[in-house]
Kinemage of the C-alpha trace (Angstrom):
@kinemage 1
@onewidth
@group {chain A} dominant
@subgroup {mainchain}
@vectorlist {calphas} color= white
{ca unk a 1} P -10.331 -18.205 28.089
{ca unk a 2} L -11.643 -21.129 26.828
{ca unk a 3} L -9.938 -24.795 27.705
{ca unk a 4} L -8.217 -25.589 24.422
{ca unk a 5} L -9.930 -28.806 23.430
{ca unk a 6} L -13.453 -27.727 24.493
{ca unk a 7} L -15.689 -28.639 21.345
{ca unk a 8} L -19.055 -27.571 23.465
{ca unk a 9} L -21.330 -31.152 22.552
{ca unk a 10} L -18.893 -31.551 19.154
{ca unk a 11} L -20.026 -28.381 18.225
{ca unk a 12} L -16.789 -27.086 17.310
{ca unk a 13} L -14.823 -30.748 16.875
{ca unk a 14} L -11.355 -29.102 15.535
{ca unk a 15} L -7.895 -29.176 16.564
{ca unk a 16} L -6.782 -26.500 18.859
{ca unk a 17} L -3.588 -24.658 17.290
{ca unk a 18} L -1.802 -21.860 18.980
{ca unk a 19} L 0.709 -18.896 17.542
{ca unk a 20} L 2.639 -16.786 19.629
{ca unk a 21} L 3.826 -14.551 16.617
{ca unk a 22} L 0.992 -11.727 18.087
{ca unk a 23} L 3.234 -11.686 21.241
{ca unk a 24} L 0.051 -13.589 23.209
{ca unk a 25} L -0.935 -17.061 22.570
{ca unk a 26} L -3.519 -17.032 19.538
{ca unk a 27} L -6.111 -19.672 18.787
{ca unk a 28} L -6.702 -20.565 15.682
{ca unk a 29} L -8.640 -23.202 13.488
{ca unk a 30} L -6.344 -24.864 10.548
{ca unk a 31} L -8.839 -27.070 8.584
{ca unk a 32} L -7.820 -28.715 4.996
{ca unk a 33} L -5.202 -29.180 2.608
{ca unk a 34} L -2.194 -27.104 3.380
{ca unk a 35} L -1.391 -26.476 -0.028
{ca unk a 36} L -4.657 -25.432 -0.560
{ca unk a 37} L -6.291 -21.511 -0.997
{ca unk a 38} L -6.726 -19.996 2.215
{ca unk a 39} L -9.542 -18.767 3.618
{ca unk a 40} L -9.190 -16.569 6.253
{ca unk a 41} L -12.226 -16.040 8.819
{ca unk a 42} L -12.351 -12.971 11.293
{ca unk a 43} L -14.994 -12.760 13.926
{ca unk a 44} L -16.193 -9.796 15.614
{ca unk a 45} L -18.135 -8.590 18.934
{ca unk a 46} L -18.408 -10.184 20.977
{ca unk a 47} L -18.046 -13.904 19.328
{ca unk a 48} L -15.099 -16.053 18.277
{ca unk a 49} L -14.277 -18.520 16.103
{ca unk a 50} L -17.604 -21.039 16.647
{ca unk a 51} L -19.246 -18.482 14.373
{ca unk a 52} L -17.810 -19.788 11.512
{ca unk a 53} L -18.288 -23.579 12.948
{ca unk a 54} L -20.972 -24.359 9.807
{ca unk a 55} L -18.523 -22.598 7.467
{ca unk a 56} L -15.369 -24.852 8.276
{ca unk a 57} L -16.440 -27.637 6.711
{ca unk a 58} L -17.797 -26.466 3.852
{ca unk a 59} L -15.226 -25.216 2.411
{ca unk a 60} L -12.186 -27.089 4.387
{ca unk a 61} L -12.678 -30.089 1.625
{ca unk a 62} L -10.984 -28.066 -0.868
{ca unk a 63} L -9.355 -24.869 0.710
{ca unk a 64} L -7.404 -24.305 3.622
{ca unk a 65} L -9.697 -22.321 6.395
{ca unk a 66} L -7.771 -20.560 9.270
{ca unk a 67} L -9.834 -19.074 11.996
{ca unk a 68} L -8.322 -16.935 14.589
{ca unk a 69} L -9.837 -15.531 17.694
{ca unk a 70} L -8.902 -11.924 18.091
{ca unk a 71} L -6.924 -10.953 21.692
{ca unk a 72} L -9.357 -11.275 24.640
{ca unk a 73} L -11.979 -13.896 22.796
{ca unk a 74} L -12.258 -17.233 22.102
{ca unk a 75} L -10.028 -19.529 23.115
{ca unk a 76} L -7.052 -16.954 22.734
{ca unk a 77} L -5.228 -15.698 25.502
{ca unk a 78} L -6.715 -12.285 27.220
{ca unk a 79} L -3.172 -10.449 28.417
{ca unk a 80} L -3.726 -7.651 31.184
{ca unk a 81} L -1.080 -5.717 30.215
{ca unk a 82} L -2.229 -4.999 26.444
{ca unk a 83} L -4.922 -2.597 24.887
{ca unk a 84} L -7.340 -3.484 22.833
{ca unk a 85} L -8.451 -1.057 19.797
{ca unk a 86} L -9.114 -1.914 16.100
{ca unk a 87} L -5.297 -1.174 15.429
{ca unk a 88} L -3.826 -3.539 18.003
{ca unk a 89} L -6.255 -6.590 16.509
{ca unk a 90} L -4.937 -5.201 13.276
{ca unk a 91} L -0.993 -5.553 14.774
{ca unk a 92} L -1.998 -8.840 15.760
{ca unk a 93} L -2.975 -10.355 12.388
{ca unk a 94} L -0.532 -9.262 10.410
{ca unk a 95} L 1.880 -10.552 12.840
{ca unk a 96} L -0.118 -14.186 12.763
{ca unk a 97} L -0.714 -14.036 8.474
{ca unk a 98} L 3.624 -13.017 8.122
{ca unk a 99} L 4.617 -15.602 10.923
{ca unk a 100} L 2.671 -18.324 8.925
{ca unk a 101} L 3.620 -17.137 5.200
{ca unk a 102} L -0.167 -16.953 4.266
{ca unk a 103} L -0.482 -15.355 0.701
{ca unk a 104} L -3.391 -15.746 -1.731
{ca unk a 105} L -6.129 -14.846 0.859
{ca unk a 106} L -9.533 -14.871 0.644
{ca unk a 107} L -10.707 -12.823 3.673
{ca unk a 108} L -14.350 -13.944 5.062
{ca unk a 109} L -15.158 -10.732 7.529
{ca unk a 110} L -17.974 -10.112 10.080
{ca unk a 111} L -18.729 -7.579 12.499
{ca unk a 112} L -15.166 -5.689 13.742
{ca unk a 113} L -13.216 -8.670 11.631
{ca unk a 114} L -14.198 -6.028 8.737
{ca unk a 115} L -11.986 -3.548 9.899
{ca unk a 116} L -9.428 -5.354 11.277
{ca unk a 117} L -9.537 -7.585 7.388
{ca unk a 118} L -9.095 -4.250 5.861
{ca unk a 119} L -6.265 -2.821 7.878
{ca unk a 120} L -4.166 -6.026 6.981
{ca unk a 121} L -5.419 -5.385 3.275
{ca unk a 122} L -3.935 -1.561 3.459
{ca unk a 123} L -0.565 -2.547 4.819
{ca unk a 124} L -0.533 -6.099 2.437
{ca unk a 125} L -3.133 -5.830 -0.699
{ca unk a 126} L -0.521 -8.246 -2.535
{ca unk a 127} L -1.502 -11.132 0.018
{ca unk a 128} L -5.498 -10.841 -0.584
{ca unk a 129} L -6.963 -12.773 -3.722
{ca unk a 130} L -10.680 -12.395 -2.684
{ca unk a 131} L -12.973 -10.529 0.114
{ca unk a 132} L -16.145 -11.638 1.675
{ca unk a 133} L -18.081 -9.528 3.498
{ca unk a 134} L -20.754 -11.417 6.064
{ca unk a 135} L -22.425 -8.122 7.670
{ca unk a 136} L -18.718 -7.259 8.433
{ca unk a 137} L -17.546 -3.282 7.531
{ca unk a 138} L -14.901 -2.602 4.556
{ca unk a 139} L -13.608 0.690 6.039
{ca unk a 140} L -10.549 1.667 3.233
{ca unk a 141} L -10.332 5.156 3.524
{ca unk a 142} L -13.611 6.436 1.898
{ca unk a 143} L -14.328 9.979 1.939
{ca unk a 144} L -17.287 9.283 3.914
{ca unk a 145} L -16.291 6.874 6.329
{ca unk a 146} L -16.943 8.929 9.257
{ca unk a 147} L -20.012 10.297 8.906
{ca unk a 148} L -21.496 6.607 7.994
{ca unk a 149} L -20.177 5.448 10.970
{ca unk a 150} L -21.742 8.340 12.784
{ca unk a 151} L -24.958 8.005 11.334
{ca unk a 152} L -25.207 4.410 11.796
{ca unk a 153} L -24.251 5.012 15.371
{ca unk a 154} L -27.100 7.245 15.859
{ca unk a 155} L -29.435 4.519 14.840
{ca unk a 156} L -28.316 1.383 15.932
{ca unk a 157} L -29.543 0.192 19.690
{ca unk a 158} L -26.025 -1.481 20.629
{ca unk a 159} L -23.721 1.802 19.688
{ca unk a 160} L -26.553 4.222 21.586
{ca unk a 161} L -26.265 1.845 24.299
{ca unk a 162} L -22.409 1.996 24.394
{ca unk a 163} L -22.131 5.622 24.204
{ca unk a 164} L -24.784 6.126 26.915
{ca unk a 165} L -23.301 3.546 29.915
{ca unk a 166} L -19.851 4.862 29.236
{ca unk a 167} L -20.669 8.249 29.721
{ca unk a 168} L -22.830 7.303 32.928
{ca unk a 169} L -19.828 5.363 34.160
{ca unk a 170} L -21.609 1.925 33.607
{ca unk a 171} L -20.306 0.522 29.955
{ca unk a 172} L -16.958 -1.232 31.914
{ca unk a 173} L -19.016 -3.244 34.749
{ca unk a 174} L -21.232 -4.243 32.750
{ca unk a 175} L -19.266 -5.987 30.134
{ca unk a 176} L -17.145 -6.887 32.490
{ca unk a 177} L -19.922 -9.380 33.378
{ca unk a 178} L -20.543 -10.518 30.303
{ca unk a 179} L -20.394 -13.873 30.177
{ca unk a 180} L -23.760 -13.503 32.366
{ca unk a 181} L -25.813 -11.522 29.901
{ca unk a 182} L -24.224 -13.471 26.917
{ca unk a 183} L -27.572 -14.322 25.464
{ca unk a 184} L -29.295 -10.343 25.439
{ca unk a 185} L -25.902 -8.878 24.523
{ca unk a 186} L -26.078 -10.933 20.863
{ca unk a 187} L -29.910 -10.105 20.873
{ca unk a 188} L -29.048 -6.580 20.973
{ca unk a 189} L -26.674 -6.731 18.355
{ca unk a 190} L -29.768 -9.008 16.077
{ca unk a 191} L -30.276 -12.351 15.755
{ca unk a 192} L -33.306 -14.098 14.292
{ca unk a 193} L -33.426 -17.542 14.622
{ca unk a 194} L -33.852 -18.261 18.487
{ca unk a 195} L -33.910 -22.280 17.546
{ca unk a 196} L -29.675 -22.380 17.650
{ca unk a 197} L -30.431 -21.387 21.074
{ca unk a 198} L -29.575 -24.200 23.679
{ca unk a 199} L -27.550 -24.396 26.977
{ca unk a 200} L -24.210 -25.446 24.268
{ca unk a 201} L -25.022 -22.565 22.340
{ca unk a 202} L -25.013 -19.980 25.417
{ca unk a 203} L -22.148 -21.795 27.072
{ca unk a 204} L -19.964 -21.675 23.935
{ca unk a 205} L -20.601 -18.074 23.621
{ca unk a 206} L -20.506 -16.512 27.545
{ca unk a 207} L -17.516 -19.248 28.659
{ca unk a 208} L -14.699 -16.337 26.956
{ca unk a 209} L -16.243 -13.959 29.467
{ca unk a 210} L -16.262 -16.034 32.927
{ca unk a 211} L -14.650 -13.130 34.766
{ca unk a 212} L -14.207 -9.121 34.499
{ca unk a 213} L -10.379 -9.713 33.309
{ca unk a 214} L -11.687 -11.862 30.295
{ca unk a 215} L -13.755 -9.403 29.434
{ca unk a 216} L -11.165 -7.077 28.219
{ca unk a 217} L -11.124 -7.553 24.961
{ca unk a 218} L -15.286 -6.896 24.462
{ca unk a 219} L -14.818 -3.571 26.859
{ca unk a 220} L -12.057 -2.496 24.737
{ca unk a 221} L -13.702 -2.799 21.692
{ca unk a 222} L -17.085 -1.118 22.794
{ca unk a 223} L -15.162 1.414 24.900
{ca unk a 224} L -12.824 1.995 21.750
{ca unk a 225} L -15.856 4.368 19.887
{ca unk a 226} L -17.166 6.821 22.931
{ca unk a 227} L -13.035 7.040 23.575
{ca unk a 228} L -11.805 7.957 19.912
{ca unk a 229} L -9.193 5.647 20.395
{ca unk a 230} L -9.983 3.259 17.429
{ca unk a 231} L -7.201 3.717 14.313
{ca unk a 232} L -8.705 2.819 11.066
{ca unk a 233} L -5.976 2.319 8.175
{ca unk a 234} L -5.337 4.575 6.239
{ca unk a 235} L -4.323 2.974 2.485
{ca unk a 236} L -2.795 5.149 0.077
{ca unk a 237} L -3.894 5.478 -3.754
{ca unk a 238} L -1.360 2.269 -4.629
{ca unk a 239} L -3.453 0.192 -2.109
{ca unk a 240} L -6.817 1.412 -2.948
{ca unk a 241} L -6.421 0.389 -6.735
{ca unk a 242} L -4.711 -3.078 -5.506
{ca unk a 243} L -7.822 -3.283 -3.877
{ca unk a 244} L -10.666 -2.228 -6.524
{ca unk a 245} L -10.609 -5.081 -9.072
{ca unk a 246} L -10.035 -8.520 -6.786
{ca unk a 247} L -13.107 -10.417 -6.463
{ca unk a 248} L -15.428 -9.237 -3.641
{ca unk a 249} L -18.861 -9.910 -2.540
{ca unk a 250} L -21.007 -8.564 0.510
{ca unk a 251} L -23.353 -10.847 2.074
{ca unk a 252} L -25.812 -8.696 4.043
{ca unk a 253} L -28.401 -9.810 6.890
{ca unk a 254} L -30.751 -6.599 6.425
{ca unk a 255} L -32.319 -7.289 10.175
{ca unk a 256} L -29.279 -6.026 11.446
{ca unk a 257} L -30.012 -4.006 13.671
{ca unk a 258} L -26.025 -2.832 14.618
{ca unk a 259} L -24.689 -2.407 11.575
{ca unk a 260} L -27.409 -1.609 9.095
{ca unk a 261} L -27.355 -1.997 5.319
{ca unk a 262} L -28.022 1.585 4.407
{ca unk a 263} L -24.887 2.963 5.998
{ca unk a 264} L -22.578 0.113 5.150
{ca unk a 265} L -22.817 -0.946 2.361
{ca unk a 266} L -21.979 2.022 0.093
{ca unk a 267} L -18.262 1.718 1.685
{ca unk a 268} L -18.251 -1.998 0.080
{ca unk a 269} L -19.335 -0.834 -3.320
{ca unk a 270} L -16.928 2.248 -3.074
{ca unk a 271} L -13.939 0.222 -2.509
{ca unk a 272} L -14.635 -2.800 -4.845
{ca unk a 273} L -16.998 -1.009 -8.014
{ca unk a 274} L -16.896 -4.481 -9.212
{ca unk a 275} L -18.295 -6.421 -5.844
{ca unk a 276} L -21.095 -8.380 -5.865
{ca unk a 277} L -24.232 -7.945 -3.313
{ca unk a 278} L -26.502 -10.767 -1.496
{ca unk a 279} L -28.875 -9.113 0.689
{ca unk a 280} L -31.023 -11.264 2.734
{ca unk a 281} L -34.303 -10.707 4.350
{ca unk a 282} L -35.153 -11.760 7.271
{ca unk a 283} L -31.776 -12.435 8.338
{ca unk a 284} L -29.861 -10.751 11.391
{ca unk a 285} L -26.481 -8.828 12.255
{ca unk a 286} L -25.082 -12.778 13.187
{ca unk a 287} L -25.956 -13.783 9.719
{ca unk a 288} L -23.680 -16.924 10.212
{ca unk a 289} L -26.061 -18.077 12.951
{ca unk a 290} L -29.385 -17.041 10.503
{ca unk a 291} L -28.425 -18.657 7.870
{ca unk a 292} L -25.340 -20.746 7.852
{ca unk a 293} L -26.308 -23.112 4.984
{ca unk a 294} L -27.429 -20.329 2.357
{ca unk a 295} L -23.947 -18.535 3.719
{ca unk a 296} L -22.197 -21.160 2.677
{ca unk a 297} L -23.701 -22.122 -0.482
{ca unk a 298} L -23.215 -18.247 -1.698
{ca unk a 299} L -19.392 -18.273 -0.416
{ca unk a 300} L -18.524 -21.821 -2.152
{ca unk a 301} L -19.955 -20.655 -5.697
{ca unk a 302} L -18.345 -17.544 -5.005
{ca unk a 303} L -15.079 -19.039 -4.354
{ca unk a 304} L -15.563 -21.857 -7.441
{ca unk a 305} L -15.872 -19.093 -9.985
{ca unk a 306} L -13.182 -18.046 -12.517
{ca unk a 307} L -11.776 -14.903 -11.369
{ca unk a 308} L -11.584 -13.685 -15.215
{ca unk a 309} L -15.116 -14.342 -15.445
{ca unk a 310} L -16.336 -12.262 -11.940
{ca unk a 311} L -14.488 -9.145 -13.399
{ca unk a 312} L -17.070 -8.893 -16.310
């Protein structure tokens, strides 16, 4: 775990706050007005909240931008005694979103923050105003959902990779050193633009993982697929039509190599007809590190428009 008022170089220069709603203590950012729209930024695997540090500040000048780090990354407490699938992280949130009253939420989602965003949206669809995809699933109980995921996992090098050291007994040591092969671990999973990369940048990211029992929350997502013991929600027809008309736009890095655009995003446009699609070239599966400023720019017009007007 992270000290709590590490900002790596004033890379990440924001107050520490802590929840212990989840029944751990939480990390999370709380940047802007607190009367203002919430914005609600999940990471996935294996980051934490400094992937959204370029984000914060764009938007926190008029909107209210919480950041959490999931159980077992970031700056968030890693408990031994807990487990770590998709429906424990999604346990967690809603416990952290009821314990602070958030309503009105615009959900900004990458990587496993997709899933986790969408099992809050199943069991609450009256709390989200808006969803933002960043290269982040929108699993919501399509009729295809499985084989997509299957398919992409036959593809992609990080999900052959998983299913292939945990069946030779290896997946569990070797995460559990992660914080040592920080840097080829994201490479895997795709990004492009090696110039963020500086002894800050790798420190931020591998410090989560200094030993094997900090690790538990990357080995329990990885280990989650080749063990079956991932829960997606399930959302009934009430949820999935609370769903289909809010606002909703997929920003897509099509060098992702992990998640790849051809399996993925037909779930978005399945569960919001409506949403709106940025695909862009060139850019990786850690978009927000590609291309943080164009991220931003998209998200802030996106969130400035009249919601009467999207819907045409």
């Amino acid at each position: 775990m992270i000290p709590a008022y590490a900002d790596f170089a004033g890379t990440f220069p924001f107050a520490p706050n802590f929840s212990e709603a989840p029944g751990f203590r939480m990390h999370y950012v709380d940047e802007g007005p607190r009367n203002g729209e919430v914005v609600l930024c999940l990471h996935g695997e294996p980051t934490w909240g400094y992937l959204f540090r370029h984000l914060v500040p764009a938007l926190a000048t008029t909107h209210r931008v919480i950041v959490p780090d999931h159980m077992g990354f970031g700056k968030s407490e890693t408990p031994a005694s807990r487990t770590y699938w998709l429906q424990d992280h999604v346990d967690n949130l809603e416990h952290f979103v009821l314990s602070l009253g958030l309503r009105d939420i615009t959900l900004v989602m990458h990587d496993f923050g997709g899933p986790v965003g969408m099992g809050l949206a199943a069991r609450h669809p009256q709390r989200i105003r808006r969803v933002i995809s960043t290269n982040g699933p929108t699993p919501y109980g399509q009729a295809d959902l499985f084989d997509r995921l299957a398919g992409n996992a036959q593809e992609a090098p990080w999900f052959r990779w998983i299913a292939k050291a945990e069946s030779e007994g290896r997946l569990e040591p070797v995460l559990g050193e992660l914080g040592f092969h920080i840097l080829s671990t994201l490479k895997l999973n795709g990004f492009e633009d090696h110039s963020v990369i500086d002894d800050t940048w790798i420190e931020a990211y591998g410090m989560p993982f200094a030993t094997p029992s900090e690790c538990l929350g990357a080995i329990g997502w990885a280990k989650g697929f080749p063990a079956g013991t991932h829960r997606f929600e399930a959302p009934g027809e009430d949820e999935k039509m609370a769903m289909a008309g809010k606002p909703s736009l997929a920003i897509w890095g099509t060098a992702d190599r992990t998640l790849r655009a051809k399996w993925f995003l037909p779930l978005f446009t399945t569960v919001f007809p409506r949403g709106r699609i940025e695909e862009l070239a060139g850019v990786g599966h850690y978009c927000l590190e590609d291309a943080p400023t164009r991220i931003a720019e998209l998200i802030r017009a996106f969130l400035d428009e009249k919601e009467a007007v999207f819907g045409q």
